[in-house]
SETINU-597181 format. One record per residue: residue number from 1; x, y, z of N, C-alpha, C, O in turn. Coordinates in Angstrom, 2 decimals, decimal comma. Each point is the difference from the previous one (the first is absolute). Example, Ala and Ser with C-alpha at 12.3 -4.5 7.8 and 13.67 -1.06 7.14 Angstrom:
PT   k      nX      nY      nZ     caX     caY     caZ      cX      cY      cZ      oX      oY      oZ
PT   1   13,19   -5,69    7,80   -0,89    1,19    0,00    0,90    1,20    0,00    1,04   -0,02    0,66
PT   2   -1,39    1,07   -1,38    0,82    1,19    0,06   -0,77    1,09    0,73    0,51    1,11    0,17
! end
This chain:
PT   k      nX      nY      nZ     caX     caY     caZ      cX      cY      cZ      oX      oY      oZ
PT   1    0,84   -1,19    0,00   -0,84    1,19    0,00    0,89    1,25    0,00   -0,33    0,92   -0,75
PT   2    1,34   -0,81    1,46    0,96    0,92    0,41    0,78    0,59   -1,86    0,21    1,14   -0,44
PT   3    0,04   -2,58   -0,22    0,93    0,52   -1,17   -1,37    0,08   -0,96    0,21    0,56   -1,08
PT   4   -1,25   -0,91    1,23   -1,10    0,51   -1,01   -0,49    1,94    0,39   -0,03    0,99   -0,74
PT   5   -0,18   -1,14    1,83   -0,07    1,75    0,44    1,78    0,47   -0,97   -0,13    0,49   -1,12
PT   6    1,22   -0,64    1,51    1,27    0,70   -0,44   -0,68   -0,03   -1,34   -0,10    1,04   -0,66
PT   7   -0,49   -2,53    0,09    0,12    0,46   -1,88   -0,76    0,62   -0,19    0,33    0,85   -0,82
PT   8   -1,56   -0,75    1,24   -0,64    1,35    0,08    0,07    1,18   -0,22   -0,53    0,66   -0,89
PT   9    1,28   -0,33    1,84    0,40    1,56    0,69    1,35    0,70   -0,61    0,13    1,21   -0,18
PT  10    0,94   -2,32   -0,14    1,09    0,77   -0,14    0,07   -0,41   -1,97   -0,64   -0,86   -0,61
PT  11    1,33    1,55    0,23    0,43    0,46   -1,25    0,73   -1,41   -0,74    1,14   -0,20    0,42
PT  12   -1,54   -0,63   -1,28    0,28   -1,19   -0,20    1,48   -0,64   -0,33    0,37   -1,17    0,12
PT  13    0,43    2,46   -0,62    1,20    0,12    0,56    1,09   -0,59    1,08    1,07   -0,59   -0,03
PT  14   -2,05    1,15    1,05    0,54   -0,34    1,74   -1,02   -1,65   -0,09    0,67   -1,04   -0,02
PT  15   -1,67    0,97   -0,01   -1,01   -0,63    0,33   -0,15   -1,61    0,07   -0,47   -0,80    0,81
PT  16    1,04    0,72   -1,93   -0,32   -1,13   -1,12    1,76   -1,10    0,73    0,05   -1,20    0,24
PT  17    0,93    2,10   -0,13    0,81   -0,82    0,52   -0,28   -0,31    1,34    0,21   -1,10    0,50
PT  18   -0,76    2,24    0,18    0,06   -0,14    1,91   -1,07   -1,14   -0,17    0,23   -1,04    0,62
PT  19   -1,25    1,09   -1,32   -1,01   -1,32    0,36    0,11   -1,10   -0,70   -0,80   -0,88    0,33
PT  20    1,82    0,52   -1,55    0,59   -1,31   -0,27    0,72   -0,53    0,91   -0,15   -1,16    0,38
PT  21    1,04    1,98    0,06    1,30   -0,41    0,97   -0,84   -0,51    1,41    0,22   -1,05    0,61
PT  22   -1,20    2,04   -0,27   -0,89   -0,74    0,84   -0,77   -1,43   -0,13    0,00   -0,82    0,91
PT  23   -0,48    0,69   -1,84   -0,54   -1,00   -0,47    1,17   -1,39   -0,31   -0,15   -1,20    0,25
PT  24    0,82    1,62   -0,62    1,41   -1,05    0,09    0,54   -0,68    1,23    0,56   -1,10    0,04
PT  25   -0,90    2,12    1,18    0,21   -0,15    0,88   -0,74   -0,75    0,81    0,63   -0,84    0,64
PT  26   -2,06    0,90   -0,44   -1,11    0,06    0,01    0,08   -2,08    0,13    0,01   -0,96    0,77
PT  27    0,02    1,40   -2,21    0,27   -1,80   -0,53    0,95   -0,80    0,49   -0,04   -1,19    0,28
PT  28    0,86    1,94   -0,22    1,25   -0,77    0,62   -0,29   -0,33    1,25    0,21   -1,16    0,35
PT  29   -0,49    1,66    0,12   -0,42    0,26    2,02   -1,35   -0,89    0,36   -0,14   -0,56    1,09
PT  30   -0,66    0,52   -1,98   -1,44   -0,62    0,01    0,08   -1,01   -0,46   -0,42   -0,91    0,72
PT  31    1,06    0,41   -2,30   -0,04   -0,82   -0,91   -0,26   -1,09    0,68   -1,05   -0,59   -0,25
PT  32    2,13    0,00    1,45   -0,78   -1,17    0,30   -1,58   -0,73    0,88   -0,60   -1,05    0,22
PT  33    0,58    2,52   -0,01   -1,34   -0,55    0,76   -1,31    0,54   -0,73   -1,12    0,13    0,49
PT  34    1,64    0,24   -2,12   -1,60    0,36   -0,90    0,02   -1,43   -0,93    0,98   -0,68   -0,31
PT  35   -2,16    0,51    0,03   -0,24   -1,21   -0,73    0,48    0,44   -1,78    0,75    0,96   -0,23
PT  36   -1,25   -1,72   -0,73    0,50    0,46   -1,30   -1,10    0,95   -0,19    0,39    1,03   -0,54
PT  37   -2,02   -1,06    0,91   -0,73    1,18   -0,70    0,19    1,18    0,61   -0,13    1,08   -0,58
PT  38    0,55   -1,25    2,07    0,31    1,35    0,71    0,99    1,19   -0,55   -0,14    1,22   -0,04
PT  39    1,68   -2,48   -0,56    0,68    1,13   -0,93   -0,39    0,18   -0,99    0,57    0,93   -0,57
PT  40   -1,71   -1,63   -0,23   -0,89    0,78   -1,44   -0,45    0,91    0,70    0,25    1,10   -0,49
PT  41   -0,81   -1,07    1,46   -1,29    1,24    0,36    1,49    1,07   -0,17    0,19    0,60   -1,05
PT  42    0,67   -0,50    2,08    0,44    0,89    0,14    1,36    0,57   -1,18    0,76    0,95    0,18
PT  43   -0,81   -2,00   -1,50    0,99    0,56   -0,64   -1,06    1,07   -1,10    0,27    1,04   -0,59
PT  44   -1,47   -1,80    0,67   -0,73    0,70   -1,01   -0,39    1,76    0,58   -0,10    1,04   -0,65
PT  45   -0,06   -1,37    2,41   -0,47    1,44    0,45    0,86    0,88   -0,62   -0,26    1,05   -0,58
PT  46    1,87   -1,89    0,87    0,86    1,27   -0,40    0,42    0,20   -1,47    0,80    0,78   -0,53
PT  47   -1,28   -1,37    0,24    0,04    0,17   -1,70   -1,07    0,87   -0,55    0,17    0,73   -0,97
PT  48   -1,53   -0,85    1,79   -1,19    1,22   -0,52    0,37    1,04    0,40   -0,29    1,01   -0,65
PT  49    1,16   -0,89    2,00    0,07    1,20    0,88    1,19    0,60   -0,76    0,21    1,11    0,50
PT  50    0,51   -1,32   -1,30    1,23    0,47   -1,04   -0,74    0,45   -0,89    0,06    1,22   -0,18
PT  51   -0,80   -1,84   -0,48   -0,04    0,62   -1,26   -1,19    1,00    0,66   -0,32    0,98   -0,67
PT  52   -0,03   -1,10    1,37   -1,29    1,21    0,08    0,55    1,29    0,64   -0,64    1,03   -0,23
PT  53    1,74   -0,93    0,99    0,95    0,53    0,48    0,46    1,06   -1,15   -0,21    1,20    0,09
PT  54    0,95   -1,90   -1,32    0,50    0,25   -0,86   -1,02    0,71   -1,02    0,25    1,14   -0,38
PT  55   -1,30   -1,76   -0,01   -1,29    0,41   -0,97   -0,01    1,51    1,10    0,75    0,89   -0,43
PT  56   -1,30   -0,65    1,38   -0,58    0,70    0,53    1,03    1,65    0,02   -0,28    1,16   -0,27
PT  57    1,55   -1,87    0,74    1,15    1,22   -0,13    0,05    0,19   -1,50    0,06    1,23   -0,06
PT  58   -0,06   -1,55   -0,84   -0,04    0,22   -1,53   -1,35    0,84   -0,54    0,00    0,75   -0,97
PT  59   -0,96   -1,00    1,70   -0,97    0,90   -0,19   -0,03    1,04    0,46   -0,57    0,93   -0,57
PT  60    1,12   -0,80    1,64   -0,14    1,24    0,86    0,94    1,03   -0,55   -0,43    1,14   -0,19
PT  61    1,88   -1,49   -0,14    1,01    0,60   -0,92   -0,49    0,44   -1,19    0,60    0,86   -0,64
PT  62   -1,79   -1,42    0,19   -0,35    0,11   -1,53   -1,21    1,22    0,46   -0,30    0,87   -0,83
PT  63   -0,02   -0,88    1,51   -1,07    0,96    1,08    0,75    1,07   -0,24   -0,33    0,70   -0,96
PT  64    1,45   -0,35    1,73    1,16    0,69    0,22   -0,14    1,10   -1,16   -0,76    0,95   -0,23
PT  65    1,58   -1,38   -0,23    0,40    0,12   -1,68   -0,92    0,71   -0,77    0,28    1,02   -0,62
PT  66   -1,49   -1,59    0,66   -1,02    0,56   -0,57   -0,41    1,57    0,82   -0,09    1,14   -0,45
PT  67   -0,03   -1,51    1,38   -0,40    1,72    1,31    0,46    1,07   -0,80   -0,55    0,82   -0,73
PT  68    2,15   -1,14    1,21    1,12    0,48   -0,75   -0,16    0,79   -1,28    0,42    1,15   -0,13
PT  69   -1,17   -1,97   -1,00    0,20    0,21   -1,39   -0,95    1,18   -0,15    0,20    1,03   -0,65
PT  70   -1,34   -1,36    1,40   -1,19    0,53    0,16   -0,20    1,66    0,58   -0,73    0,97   -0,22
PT  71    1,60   -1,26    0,89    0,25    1,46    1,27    0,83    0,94   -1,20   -0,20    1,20   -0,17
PT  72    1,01   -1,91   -0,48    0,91    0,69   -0,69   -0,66    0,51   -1,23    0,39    1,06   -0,48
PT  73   -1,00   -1,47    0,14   -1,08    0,14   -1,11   -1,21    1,30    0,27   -0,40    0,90   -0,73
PT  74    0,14   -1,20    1,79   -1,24    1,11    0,76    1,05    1,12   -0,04   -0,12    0,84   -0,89
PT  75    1,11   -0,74    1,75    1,25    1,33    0,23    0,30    0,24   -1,80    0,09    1,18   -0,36
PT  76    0,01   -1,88   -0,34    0,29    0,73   -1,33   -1,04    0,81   -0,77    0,29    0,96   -0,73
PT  77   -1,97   -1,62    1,02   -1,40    0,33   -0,47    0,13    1,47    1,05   -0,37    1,07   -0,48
PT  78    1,04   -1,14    2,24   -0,50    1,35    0,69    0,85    1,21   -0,97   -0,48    1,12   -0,15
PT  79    1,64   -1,51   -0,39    0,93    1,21   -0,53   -0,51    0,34   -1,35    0,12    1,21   -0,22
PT  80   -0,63   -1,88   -0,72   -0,65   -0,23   -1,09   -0,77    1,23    0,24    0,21    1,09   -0,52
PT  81   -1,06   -1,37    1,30   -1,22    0,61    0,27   -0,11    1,66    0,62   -0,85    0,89   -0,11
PT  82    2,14   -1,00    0,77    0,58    1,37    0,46    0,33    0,58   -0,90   -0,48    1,14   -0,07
PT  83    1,46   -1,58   -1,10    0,65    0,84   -1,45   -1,44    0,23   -0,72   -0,33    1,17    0,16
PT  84   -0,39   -1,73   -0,71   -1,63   -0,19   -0,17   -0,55    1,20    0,19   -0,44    0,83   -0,80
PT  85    0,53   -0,84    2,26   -0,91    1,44    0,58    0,58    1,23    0,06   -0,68    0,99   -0,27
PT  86    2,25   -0,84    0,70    0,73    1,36   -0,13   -0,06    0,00   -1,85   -0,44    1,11   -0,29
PT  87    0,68   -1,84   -0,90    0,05    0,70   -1,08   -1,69   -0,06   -0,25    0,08   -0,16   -1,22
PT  88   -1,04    0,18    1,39   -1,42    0,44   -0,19    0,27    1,29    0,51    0,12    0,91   -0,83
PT  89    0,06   -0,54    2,59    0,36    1,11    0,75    0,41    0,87   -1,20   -0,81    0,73   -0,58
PT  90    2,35   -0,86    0,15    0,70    0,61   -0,70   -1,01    0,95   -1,37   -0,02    1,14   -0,46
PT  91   -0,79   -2,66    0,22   -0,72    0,66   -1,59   -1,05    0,84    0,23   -0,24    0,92   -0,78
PT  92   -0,52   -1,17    1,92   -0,84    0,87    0,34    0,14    1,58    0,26   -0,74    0,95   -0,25
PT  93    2,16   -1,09    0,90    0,42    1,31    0,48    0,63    0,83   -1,51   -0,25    1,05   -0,59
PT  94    0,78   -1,70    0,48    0,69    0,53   -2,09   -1,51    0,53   -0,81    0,00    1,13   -0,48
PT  95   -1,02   -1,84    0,39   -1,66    0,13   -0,80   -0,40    1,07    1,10   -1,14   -0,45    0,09
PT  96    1,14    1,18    0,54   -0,62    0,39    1,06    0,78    1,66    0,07   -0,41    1,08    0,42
PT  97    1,51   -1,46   -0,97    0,80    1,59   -0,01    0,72    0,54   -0,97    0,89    0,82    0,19
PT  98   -1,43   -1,48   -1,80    0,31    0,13   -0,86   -1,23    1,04   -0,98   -1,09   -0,56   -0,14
PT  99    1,16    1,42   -0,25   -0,89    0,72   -0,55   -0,20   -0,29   -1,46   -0,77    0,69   -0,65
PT 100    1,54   -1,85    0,01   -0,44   -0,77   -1,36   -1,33   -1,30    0,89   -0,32   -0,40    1,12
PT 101    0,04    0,28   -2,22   -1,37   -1,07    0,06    1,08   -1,48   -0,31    0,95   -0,16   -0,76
PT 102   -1,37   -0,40    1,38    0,83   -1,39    0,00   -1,05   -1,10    0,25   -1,04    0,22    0,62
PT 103    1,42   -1,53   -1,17   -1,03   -0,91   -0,01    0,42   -1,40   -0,07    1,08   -0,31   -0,49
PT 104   -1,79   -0,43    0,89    0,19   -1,66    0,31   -1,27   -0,73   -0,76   -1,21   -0,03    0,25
PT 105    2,43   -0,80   -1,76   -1,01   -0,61   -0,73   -0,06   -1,64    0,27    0,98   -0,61   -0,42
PT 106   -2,11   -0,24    1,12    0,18   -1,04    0,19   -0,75   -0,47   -1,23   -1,20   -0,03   -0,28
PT 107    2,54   -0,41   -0,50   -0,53   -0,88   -1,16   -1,23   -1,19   -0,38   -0,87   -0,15   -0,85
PT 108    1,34   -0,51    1,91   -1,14   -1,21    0,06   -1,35    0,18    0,29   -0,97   -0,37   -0,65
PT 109    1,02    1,09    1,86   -1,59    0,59    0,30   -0,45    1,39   -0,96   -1,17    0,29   -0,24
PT 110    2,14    0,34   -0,17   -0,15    1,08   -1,01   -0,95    0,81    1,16   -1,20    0,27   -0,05
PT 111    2,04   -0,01    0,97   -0,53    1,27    0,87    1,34    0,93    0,17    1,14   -0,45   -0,06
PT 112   -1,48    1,85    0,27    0,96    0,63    0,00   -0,25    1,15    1,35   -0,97    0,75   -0,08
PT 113    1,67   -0,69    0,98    0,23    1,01    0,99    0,66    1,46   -0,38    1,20    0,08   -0,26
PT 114   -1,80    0,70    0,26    0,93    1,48    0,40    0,07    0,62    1,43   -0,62   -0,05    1,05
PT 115    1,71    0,65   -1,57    0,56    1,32    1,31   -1,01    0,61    0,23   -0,87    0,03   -0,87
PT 116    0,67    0,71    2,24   -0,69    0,92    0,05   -0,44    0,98   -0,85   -1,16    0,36   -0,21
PT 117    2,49    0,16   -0,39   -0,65    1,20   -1,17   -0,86   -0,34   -1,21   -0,64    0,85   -0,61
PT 118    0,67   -2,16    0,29   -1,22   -0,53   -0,62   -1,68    0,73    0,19   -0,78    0,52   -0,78
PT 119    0,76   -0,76    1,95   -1,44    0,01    0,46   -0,06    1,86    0,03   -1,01    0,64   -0,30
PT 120    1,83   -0,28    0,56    0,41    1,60    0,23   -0,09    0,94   -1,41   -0,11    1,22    0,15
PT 121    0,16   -1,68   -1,25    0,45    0,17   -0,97   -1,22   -0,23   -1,11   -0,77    0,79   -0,54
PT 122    0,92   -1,92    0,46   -0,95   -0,56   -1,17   -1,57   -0,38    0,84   -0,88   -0,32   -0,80
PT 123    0,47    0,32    2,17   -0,94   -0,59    0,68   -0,39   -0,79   -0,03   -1,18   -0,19    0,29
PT 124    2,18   -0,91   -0,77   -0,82   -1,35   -0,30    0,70   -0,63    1,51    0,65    0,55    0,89
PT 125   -1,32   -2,48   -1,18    0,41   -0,39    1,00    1,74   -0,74    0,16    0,49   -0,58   -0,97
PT 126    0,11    0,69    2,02    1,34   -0,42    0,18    0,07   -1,29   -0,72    0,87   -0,12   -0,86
PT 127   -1,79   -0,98    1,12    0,10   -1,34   -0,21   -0,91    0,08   -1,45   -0,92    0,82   -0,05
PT 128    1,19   -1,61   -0,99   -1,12   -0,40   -0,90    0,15   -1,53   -0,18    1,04   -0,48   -0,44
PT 129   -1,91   -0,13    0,74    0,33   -1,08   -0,83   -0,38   -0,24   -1,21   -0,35    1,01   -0,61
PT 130    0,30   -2,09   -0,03   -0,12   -0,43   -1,88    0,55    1,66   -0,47   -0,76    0,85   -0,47
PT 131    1,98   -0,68    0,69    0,44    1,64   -0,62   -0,30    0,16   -1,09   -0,53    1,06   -0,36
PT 132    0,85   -2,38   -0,75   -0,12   -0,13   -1,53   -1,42    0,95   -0,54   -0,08    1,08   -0,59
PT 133   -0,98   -2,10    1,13   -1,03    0,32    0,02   -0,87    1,73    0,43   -0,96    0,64   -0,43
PT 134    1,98   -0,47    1,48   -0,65    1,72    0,74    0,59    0,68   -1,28   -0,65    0,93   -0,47
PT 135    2,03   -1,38   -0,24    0,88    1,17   -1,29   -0,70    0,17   -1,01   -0,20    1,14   -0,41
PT 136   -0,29   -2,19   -0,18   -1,33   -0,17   -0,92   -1,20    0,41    0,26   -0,74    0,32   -0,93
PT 137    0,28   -0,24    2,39   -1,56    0,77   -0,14    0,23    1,02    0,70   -0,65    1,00   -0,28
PT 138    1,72   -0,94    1,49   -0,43    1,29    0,85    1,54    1,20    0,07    0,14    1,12    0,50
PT 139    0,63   -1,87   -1,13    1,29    0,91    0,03   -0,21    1,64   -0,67   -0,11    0,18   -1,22
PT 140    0,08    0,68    1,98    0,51    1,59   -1,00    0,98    0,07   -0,63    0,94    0,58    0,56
PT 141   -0,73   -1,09   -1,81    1,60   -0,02   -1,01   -0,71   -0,39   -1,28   -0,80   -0,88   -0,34
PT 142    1,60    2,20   -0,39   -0,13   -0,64   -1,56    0,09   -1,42   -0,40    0,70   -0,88    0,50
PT 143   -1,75    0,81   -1,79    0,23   -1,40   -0,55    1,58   -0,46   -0,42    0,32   -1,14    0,35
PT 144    0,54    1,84   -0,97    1,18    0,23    0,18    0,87   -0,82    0,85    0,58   -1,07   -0,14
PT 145   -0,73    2,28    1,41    0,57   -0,48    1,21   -0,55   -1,34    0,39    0,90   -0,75    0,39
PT 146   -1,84    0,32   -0,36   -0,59   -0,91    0,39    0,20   -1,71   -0,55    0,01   -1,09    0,56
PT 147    0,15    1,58   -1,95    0,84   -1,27   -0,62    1,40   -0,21    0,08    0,61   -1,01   -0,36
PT 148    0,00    2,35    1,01    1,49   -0,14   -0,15   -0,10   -0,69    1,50    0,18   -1,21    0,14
PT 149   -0,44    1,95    0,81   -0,08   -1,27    1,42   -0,56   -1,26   -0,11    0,39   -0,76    0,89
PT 150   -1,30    0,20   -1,80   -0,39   -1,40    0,05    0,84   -0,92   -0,60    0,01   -1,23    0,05
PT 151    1,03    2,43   -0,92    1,08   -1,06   -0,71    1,09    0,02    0,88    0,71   -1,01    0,01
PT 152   -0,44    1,84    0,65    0,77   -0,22    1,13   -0,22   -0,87    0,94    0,91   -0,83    0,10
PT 153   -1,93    0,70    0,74   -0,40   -1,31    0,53    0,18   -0,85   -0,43    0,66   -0,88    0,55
PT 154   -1,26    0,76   -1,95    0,12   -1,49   -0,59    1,67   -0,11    0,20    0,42   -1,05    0,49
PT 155    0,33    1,86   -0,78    1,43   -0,75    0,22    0,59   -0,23    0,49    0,98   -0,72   -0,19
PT 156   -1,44    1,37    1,26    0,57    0,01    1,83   -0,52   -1,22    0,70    0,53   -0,63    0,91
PT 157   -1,74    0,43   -1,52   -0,91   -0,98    0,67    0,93   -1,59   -0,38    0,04   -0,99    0,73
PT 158    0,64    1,15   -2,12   -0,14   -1,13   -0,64    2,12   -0,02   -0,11    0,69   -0,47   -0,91
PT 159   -0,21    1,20    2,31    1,24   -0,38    0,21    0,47    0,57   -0,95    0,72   -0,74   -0,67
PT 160   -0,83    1,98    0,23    0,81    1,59   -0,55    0,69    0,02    1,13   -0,35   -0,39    1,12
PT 161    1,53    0,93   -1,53    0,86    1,11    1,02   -0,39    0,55    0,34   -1,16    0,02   -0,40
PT 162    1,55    1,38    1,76   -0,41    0,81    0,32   -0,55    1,32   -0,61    0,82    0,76   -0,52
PT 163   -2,19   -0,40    0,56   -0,42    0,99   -1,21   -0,44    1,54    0,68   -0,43    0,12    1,15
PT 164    0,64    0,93   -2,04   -0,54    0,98    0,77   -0,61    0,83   -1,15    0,50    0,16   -1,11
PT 165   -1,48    0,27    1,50   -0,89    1,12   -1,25   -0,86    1,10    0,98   -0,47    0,09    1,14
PT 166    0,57    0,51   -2,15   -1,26    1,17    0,38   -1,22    0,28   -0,95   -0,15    0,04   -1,23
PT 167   -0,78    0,15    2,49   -1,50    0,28   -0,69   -0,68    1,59    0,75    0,42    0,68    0,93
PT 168   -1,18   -0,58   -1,50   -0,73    0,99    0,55   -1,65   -0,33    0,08   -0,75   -0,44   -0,87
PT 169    0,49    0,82    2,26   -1,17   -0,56    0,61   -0,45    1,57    0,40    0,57    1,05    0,30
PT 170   -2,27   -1,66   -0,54   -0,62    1,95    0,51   -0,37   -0,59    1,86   -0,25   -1,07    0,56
PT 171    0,38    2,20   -0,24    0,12   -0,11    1,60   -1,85    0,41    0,03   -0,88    0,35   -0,78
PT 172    1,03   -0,61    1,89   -1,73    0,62    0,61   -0,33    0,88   -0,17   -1,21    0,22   -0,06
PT 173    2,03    0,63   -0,07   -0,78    1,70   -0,95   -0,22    0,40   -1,23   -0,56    1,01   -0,43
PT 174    1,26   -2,25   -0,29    0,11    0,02   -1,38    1,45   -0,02   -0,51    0,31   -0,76   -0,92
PT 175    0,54    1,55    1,48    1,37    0,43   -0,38    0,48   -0,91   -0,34   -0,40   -1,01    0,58
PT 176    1,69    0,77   -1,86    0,67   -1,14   -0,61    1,49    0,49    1,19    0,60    1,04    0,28
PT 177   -0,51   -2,70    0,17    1,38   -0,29    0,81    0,86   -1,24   -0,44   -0,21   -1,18   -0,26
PT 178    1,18    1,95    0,30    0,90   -1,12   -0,45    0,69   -1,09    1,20    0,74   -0,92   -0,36
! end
């Protein structure tokens, strides 16, 4: 009972010899007064009590390991997430104190965000979504202008380089702005 608690408890390392050597002993000291099934019973105890010893420290190491991988993984997602939020910080504060109109085109959803001076300016709303769609029915810009930005999209959309143009849009009073 004594070297089944040690394989237990201690690290299979230490374990596995202190309770063979016991068990060797054990036998030696007992051997003659156990019958032949008595040393089956007890070679087999210590033969389950090894390997379960062993299975059990191998799992727990593999336990280990994993925490480990895991923790380290979360601490890389917390810093991730910090660079994440100071460069949003950053863009917000840049859109926010810039007196050009600046804008965020999300391709896929084809919604587009502006700066404040958007809404200041032209009175429309900051966010549009289906933009395509608002340029074609609700945009203030020549037909002109209006095809020259949809061909721009199209090429930006469709992995163009970086593009830049100008249009002129009538603001809420009427006035043409560039």
């Amino acid at each position: 009972v004594l070297g089944l608690s040690v394989l237990v408890q201690m690290k299979p390392v230490y374990s596995v010899p202190f309770f063979l050597g016991g068990y060797l002993l054990f036998c030696l000291l007992a051997g003659k007064q156990m019958d032949a099934g008595a040393e089956i019973n007890a070679g087999v105890a210590a033969a389950v009590g090894t390997v379960s010893a062993v299975a059990r420290f191998s799992h727990a190491a593999t336990e280990l390991a994993q925490q480990k991988q895991i923790t380290g993984m979360n601490r890389q997602l917390l810093e991730d997430r910090e660079k994440l939020r100071m460069s949003l910080e950053k863009h917000r504060i840049i859109m926010n104190q810039t007196n050009d109109i600046m804008f965020e085109w999300d391709i896929p959803e084809d919604t587009v965000e502006f700066s404040a001076n958007w809404g200041e300016v032209f009175g429309s709303p900051l966010v549009i979504p289906h933009f395509r769609n608002w340029l074609e029915r609700e945009a203030r810009l020549s037909r002109e202008d209006r095809e020259k930005l949809l061909r721009k999209m199209d090429s930006c959309g469709s992995g163009g380089p970086y593009i830049e143009t100008e249009c002129v849009f009538t603001n809420a009073g009427g006035a043409p702005r560039w």
